[in-house]
N, C-alpha and C positions, 0 to 999 in steps of 0.2 A: 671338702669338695675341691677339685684340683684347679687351677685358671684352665686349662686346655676346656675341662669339662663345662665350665661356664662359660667359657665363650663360645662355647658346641651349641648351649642351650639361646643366649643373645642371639646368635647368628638364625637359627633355628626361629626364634618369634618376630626376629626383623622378616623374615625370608616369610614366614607365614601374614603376619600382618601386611606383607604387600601383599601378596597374591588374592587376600580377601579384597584389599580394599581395589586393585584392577580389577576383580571379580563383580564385584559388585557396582563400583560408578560404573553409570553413562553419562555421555553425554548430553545437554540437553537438545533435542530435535523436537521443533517444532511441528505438527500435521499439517504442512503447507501440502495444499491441494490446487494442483493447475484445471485452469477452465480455460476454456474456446473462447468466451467475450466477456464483457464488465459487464457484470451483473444488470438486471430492470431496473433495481431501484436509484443505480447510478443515470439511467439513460434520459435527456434531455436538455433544457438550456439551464445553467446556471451563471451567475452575477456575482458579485460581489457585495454587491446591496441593493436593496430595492429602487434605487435609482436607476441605474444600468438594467435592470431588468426591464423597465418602464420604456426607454430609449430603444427600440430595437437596434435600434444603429449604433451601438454603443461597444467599443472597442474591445471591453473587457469581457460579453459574454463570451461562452464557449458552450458547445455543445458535444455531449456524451450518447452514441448509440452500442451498439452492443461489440462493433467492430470498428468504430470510428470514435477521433477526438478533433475538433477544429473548434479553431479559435481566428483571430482576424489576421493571425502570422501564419498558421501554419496550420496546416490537414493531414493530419496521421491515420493510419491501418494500426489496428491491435493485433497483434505477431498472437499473440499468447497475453493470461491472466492469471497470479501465483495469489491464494486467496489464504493467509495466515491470522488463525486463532487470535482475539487479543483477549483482555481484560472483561470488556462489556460488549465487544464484536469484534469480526475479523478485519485485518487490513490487507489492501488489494493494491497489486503491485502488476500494473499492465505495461508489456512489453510493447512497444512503438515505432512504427517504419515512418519515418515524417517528410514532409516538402513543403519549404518553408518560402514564404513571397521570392519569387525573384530565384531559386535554387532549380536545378535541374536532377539533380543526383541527391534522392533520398537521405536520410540522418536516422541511426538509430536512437530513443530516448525513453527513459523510464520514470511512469505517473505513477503516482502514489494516493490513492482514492483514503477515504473512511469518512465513513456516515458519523455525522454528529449529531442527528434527530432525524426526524423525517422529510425535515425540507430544506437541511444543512449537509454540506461533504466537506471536510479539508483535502484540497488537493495540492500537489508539486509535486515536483523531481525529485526531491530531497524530504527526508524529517524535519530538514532543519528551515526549512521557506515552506511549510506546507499553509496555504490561506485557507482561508472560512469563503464559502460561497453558497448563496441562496440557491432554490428552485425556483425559475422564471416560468410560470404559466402561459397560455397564447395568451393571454390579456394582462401579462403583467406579474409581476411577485407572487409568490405561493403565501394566501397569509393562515395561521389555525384557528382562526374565527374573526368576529368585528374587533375592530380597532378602538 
């Protein structure tokens, strides 16, 4: 066999082993699905612990409705809601027009929801500051049975 003719056949299985392998990866894309507002089971006041839920006058609740996020600083409008697949549920990523004490000219900012049982959500801005916060009932903490 001649070198010209082996390197005919090399060149030949590099050229074909790419083409499979472009052929064939994707990407990975995730089914992120946009929605109109943060979902029901997100909507109401949440704490931080059952103390603060207890306090109505307590700094740190916030409350969650379907187009709305306010907190003691600031009262956002939900622009839009990107809802992506996770592991054990989806994480929700709502887009936010805000106006914050004392501001005249809106801010845009992005909350990061996920249910961590039924009367838990990690929420922030980020992954990397997302907190645990309880569901606040009109009377007080959500609790799932006696104590």
């Amino acid at each position: 066999m001649s070198m010209k003719y082996a390197g005919g056949i090399i060149i030949a299985l590099i050229v074909d082993v790419s083409a499979t392998i472009l052929i064939r990866s994707r990407p990975a894309v995730a089914d992120v699905k946009r929605l109109a507002e943060i979902p029901k089971s997100f909507w109401g006041a949440w704490a931080p612990n059952a103390d603060a839920c207890a306090n109505a006058a307590d700094q740190s609740i916030i409350t969650l409705s379907g187009k709305s996020y306010t907190s003691s600083q600031t009262s956002c409008s939900v622009i839009n809601v990107s809802a992506t697949p996770g592991t054990n549920r989806p994480t929700y990523s709502a887009r936010l027009r805000c106006v914050g004490q004392g501001q005249t000219q809106p801010t845009s900012s992005n909350l990061i929801l996920r249910s961590e049982d039924l009367n838990r959500i990690s929420i922030g801005s980020e992954f990397t500051t997302l907190n645990v916060y309880q569901k606040c009932s009109a009377k007080g903490p959500v609790t799932n049975g006696p104590q």
